[in-house]
N, CA, C and O atoms as a MOPAC input file, in Angstrom:
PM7 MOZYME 1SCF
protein

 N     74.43600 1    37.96100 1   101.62800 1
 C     75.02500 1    36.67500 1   101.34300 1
 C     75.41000 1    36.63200 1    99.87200 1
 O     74.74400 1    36.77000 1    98.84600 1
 N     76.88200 1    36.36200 1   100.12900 1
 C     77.43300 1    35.86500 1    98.43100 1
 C     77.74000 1    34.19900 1    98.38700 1
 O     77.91500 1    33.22400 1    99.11800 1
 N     77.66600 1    34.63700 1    96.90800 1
 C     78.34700 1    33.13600 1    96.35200 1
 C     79.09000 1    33.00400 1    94.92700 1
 O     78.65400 1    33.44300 1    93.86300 1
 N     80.13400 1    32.40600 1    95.09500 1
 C     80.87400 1    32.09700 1    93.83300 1
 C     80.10600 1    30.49500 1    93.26600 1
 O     79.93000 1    29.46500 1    93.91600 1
 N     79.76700 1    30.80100 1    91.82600 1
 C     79.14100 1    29.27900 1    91.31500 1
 C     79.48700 1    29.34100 1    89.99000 1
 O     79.91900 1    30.37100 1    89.47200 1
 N     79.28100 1    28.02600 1    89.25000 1
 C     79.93500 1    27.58800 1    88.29700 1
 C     78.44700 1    27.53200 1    86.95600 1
 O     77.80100 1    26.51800 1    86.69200 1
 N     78.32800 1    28.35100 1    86.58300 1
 C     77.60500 1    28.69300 1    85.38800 1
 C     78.39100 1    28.31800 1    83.74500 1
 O     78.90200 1    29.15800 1    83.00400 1
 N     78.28300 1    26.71200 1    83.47200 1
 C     78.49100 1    27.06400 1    82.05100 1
 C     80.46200 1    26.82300 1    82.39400 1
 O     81.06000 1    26.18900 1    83.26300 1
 N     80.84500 1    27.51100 1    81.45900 1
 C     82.00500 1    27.68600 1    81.45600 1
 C     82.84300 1    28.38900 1    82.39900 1
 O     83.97900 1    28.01300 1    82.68800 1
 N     82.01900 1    29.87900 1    83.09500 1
 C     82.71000 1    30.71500 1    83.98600 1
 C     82.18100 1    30.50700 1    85.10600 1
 O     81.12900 1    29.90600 1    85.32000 1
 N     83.00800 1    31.07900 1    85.98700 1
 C     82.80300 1    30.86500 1    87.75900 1
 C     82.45200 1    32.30300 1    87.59800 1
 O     83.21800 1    33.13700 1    87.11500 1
 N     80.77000 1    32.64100 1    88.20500 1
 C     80.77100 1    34.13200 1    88.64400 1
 C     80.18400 1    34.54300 1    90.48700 1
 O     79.31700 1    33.96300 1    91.14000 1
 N     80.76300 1    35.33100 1    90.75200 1
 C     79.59900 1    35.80800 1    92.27000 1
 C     79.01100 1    36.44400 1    92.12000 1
 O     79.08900 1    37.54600 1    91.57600 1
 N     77.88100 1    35.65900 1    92.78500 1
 C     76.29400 1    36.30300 1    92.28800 1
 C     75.77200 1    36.58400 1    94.37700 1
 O     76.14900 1    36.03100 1    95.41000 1
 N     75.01300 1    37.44600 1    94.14500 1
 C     74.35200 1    37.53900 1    95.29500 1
 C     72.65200 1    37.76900 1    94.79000 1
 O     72.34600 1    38.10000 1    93.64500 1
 N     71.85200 1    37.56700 1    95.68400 1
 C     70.08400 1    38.00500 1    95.23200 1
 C     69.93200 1    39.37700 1    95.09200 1
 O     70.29600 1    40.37900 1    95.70700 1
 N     69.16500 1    39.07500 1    93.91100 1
 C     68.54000 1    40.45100 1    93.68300 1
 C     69.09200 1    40.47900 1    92.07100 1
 O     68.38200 1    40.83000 1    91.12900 1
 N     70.78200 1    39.95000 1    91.93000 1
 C     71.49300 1    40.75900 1    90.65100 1
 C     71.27800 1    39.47400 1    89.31600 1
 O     71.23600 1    38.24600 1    89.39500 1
 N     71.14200 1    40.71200 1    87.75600 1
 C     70.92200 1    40.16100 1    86.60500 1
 C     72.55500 1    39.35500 1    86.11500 1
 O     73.65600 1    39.25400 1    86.65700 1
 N     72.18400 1    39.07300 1    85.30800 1
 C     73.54000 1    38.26600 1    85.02900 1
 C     73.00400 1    37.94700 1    83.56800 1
 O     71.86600 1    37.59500 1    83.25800 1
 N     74.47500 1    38.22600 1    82.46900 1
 C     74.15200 1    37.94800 1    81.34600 1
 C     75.53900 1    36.68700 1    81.26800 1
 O     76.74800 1    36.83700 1    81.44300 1
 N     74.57200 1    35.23200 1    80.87000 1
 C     75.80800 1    34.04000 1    81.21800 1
 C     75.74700 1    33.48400 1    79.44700 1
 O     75.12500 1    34.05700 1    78.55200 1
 N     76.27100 1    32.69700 1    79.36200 1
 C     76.77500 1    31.96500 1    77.97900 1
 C     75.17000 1    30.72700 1    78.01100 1
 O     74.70100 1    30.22000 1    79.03000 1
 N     74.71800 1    30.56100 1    76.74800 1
 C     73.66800 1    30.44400 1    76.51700 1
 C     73.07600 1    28.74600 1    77.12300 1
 O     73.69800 1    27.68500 1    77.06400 1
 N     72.09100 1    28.92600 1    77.52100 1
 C     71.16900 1    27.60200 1    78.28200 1
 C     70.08700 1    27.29800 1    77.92400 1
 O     69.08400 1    28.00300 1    77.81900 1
 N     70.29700 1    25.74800 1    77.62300 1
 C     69.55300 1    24.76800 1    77.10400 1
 C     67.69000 1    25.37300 1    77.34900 1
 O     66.74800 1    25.28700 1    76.56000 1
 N     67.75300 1    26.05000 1    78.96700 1
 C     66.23400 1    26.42800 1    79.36100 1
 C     65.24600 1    27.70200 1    78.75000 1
 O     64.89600 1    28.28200 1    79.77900 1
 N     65.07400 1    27.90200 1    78.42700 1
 C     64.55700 1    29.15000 1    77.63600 1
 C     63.50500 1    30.08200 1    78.47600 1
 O     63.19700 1    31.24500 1    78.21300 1
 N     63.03000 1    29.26400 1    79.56200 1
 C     62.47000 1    30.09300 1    80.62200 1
 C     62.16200 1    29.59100 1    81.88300 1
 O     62.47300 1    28.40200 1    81.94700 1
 N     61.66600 1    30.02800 1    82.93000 1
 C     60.97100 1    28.89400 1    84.06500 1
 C     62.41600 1    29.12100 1    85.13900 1
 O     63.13100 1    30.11500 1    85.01600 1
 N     62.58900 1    28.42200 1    85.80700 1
 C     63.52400 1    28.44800 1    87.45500 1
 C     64.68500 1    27.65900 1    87.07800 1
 O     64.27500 1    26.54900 1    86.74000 1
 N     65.83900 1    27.72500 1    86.99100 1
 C     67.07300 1    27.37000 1    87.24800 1
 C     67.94000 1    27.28500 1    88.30400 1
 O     68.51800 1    28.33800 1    88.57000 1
 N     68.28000 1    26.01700 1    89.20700 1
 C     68.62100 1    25.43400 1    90.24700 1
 C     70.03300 1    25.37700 1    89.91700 1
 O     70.31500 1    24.77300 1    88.88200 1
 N     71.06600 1    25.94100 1    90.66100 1
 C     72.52500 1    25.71200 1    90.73900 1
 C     73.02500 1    24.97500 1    91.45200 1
 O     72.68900 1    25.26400 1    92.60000 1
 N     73.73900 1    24.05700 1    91.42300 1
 C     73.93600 1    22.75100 1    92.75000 1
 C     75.88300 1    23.31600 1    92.83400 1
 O     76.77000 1    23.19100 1    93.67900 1
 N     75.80500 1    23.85600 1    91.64300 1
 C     77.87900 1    23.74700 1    91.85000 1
 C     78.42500 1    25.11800 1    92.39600 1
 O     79.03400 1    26.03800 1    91.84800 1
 N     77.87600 1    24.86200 1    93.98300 1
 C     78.68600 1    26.47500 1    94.67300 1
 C     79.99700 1    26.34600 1    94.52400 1
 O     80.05200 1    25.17900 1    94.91500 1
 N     81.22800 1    26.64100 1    94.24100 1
 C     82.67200 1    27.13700 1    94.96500 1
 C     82.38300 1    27.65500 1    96.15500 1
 O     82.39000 1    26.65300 1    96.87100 1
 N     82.11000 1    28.65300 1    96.90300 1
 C     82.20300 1    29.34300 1    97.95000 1
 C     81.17700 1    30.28100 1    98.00800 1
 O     80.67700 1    30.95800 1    97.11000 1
 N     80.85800 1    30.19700 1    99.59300 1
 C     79.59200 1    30.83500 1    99.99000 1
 C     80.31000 1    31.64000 1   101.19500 1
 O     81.07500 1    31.19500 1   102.05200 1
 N     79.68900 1    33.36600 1   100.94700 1
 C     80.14700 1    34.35300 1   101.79200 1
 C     78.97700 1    34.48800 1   102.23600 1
 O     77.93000 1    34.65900 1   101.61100 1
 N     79.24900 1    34.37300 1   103.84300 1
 C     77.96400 1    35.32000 1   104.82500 1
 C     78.77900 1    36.13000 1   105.66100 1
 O     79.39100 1    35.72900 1   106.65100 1
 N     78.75400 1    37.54200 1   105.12000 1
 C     78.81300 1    38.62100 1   106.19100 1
 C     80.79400 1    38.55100 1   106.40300 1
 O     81.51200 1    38.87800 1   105.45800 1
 N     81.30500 1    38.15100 1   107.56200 1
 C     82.55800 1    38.04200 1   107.59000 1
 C     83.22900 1    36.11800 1   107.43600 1
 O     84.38700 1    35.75900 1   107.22400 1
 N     82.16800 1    35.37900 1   107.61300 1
 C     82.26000 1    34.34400 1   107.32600 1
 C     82.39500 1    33.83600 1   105.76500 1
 O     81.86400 1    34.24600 1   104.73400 1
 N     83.37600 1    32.71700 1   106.03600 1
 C     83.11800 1    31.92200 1   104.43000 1
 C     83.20300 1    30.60700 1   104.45800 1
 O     83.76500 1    30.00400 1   105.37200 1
 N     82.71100 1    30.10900 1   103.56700 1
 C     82.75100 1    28.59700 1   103.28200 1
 C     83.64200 1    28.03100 1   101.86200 1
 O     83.20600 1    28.36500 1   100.76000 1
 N     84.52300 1    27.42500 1   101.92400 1
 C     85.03400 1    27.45400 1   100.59000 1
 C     84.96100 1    25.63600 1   100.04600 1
 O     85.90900 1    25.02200 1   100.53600 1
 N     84.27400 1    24.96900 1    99.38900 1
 C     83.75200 1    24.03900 1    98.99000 1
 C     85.15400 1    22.98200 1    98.40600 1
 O     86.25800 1    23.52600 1    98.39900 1
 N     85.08500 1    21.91200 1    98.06400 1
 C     86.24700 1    20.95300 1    97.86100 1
 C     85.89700 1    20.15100 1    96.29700 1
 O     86.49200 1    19.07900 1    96.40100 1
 N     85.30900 1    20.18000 1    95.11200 1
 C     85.10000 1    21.67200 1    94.87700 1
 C     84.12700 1    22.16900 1    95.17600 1
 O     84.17600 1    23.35200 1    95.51400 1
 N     83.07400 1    21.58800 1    95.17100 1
 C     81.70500 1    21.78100 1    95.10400 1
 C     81.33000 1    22.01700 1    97.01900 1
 O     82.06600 1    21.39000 1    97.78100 1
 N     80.29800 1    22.83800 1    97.59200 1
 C     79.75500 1    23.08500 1    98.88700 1
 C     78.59100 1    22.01900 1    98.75400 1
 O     77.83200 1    21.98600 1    97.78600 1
 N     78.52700 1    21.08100 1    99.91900 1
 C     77.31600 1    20.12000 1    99.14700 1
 C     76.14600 1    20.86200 1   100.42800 1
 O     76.42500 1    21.37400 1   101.51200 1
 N     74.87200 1    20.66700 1    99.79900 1
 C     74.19100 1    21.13500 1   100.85000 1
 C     73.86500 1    22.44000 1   100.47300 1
 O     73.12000 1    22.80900 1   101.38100 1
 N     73.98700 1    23.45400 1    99.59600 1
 C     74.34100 1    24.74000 1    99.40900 1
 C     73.92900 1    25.19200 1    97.81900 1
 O     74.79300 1    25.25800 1    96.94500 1
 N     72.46700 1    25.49800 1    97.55400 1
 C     71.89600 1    26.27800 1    96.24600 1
 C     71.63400 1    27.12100 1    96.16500 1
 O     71.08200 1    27.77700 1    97.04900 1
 N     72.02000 1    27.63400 1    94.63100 1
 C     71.16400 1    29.26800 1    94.31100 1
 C     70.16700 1    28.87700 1    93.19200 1
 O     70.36700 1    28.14400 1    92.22300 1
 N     69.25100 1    29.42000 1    93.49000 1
 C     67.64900 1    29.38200 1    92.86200 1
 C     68.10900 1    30.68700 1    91.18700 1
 O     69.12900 1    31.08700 1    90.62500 1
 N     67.61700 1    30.74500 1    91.14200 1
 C     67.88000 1    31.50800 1    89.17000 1
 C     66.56900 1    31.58800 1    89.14700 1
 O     65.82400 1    30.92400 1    89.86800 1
 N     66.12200 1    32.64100 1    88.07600 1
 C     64.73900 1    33.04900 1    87.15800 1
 C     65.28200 1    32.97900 1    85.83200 1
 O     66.18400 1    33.80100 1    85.67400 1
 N     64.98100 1    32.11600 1    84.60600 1
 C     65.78000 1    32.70900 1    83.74000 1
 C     64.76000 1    33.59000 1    82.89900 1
 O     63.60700 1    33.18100 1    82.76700 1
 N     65.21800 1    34.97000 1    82.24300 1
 C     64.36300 1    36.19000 1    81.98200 1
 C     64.48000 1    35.91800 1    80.71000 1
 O     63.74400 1    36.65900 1    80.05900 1
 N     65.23900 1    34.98500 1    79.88200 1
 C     65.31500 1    34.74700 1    77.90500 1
 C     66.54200 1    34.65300 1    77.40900 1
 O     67.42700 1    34.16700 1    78.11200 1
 N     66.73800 1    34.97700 1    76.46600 1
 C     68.13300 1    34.80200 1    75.37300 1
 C     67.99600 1    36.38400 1    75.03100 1
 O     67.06600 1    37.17700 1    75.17500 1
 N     69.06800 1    36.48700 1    74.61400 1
 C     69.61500 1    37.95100 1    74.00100 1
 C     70.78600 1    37.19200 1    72.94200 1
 O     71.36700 1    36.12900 1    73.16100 1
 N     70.94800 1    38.19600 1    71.59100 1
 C     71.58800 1    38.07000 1    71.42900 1
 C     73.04000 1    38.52600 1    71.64500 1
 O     72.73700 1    39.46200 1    72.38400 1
 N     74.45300 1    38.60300 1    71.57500 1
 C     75.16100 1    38.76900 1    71.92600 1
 C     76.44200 1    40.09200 1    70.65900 1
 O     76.51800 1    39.87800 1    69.44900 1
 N     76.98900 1    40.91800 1    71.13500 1
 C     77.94700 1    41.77400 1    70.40700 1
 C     78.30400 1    40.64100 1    68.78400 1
 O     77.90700 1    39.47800 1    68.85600 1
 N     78.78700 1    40.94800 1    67.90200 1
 C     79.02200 1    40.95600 1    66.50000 1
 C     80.84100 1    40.81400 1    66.51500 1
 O     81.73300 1    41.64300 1    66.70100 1
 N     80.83900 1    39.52600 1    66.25900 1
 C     82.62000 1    39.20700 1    66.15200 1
 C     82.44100 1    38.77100 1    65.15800 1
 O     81.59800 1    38.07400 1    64.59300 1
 N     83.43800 1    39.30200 1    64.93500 1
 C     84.29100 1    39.42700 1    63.19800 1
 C     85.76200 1    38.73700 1    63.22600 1
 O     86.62500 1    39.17700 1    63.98600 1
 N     85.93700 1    37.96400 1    62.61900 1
 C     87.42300 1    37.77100 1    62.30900 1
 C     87.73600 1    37.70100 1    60.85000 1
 O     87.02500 1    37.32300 1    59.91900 1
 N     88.76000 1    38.07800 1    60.85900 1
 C     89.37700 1    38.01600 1    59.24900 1
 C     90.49500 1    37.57300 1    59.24400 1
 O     91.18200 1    37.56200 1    60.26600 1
 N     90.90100 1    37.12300 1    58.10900 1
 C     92.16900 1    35.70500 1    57.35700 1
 C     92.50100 1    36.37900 1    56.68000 1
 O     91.75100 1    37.35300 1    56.61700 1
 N     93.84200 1    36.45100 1    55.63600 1
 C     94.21700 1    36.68800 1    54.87600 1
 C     95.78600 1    36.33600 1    54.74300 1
 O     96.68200 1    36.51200 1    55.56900 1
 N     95.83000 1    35.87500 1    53.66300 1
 C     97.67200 1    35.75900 1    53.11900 1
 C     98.13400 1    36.75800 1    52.52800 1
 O     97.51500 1    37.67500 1    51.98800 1
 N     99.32700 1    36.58200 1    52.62900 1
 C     99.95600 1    38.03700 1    52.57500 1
 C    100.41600 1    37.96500 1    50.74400 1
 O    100.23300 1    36.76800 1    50.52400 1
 N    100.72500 1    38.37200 1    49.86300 1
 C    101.36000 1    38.33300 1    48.76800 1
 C    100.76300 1    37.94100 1    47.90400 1
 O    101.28300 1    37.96400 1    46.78900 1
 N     99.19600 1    37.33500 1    48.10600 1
 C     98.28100 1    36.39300 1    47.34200 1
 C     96.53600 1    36.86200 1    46.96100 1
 O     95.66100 1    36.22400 1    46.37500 1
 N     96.52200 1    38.21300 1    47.56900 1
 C     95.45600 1    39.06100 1    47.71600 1
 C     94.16600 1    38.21100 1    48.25800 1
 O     93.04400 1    38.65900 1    48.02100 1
 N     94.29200 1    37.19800 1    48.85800 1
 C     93.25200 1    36.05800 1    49.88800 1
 C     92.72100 1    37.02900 1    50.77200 1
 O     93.66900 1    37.54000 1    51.36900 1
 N     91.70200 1    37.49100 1    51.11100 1
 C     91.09300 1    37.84800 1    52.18100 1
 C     89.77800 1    37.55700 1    52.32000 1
 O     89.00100 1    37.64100 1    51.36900 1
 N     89.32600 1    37.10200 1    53.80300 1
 C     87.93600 1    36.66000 1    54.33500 1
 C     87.59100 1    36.77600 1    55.20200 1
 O     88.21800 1    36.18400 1    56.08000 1
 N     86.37500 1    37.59200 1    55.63500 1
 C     85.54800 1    38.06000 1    56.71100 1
 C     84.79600 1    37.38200 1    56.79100 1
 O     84.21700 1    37.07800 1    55.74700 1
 N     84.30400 1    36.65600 1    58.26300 1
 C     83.46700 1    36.03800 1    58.73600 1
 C     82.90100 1    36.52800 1    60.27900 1
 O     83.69700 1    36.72300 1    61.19700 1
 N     81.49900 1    36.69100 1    60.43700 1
 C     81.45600 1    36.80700 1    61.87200 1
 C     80.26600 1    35.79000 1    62.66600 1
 O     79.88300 1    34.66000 1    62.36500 1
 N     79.94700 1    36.51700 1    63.57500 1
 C     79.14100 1    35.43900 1    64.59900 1
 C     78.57700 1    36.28400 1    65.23000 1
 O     79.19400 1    37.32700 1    65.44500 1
 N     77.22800 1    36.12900 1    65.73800 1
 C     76.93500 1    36.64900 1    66.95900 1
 C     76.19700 1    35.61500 1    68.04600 1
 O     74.98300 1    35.42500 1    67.98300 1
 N     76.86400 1    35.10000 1    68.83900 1
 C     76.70200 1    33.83500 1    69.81200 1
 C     75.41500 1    34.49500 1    71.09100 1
 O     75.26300 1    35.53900 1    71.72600 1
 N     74.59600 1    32.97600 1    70.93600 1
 C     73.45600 1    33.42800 1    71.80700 1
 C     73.77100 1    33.46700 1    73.57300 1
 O     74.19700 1    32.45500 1    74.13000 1
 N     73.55200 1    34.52400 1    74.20400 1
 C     73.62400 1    34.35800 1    75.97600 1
 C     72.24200 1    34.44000 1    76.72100 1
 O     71.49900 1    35.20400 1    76.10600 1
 N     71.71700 1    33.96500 1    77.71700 1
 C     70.59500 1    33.91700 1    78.43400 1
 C     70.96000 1    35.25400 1    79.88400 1
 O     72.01000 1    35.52400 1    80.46700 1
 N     69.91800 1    35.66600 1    79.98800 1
 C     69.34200 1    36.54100 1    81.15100 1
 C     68.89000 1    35.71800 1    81.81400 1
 O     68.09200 1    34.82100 1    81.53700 1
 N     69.98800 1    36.31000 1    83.86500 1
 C     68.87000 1    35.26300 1    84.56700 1
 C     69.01300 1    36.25200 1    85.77700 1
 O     69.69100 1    37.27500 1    85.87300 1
 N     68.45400 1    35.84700 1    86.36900 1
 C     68.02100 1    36.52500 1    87.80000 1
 C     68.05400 1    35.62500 1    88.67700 1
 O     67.73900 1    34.43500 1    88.69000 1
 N     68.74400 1    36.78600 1    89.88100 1
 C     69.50700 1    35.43200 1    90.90600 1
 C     68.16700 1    35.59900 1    92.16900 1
 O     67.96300 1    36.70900 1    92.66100 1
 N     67.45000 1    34.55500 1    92.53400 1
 C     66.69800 1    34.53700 1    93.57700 1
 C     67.04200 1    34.62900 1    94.96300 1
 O     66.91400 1    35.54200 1    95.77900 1
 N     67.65800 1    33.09900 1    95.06500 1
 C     67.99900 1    32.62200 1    96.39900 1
 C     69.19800 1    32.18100 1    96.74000 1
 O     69.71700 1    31.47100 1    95.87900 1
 N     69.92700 1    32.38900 1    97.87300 1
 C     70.67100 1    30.92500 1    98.10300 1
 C     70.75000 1    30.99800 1    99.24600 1
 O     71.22800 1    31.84800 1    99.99800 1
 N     69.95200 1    29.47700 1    99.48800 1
 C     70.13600 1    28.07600 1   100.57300 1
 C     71.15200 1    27.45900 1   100.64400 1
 O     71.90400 1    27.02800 1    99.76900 1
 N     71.18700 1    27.39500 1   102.12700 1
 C     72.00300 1    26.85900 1   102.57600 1
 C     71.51500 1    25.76600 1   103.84800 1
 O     70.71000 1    26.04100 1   104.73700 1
 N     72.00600 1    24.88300 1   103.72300 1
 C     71.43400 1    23.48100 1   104.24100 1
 C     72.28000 1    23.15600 1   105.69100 1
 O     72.61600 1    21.97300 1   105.66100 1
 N     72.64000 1    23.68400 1   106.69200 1
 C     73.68300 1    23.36600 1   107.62200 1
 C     73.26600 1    21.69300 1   107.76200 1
 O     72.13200 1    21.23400 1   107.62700 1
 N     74.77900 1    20.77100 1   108.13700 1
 C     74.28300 1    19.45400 1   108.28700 1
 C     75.06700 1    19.44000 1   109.74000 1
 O     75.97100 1    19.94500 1   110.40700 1
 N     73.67600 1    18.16000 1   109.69000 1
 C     73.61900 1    18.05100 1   111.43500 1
 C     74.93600 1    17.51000 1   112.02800 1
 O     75.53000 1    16.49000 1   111.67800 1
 N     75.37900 1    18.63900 1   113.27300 1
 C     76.55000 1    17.87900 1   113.43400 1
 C     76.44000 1    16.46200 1   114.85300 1
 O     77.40900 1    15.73800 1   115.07800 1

């Protein structure tokens, strides 16, 4: 069983079992509950949500923060010998995908 969900800024598909390095969260450790599926794959079946699948979670472990690769940008004017390097290295969280439930509603 897959699922496309909305982590943060990006939409990724996650299935159980797989790590995932996402853009950084408020939680610093303990269980993380996803409520915003896009679309849930079982097998040859799919479900594709309007936007959201209601009824339909993935469970998370989150494993910590890491920090993230070293961006650099640089400025400079041309004719005026101005130049300036600045960089960043922006924090992302490790999580681990547990579960996903799925709630069939009664028809």
């Amino acid at each position: 069983m897959q699922a496309v969900v909305k982590i943060g800024p990006s939409q990724l598909l996650v299935s159980p079992g797989q790590e995932l390095l996402v853009s950084h969260l408020d939680q610093s450790s303990g269980r993380l509950v996803i409520n915003e599926v896009l679309m849930l794959i079982d097998g040859a079946s799919s479900l594709v949500g309007q936007p959201y699948l209601p009824g339909v979670t993935v469970t998370a472990q989150v494993l910590g923060d890491k920090k993230g690769d070293k961006l650099r940008v640089s400025t400079y004017k041309a004719k005026s010998r101005y130049r300036k390097v600045t960089g960043s290295r922006p924090l992302h969280t490790r999580i681990k995908i547990e579960d996903i439930k799925s709630v069939k509603p009664a028809s």
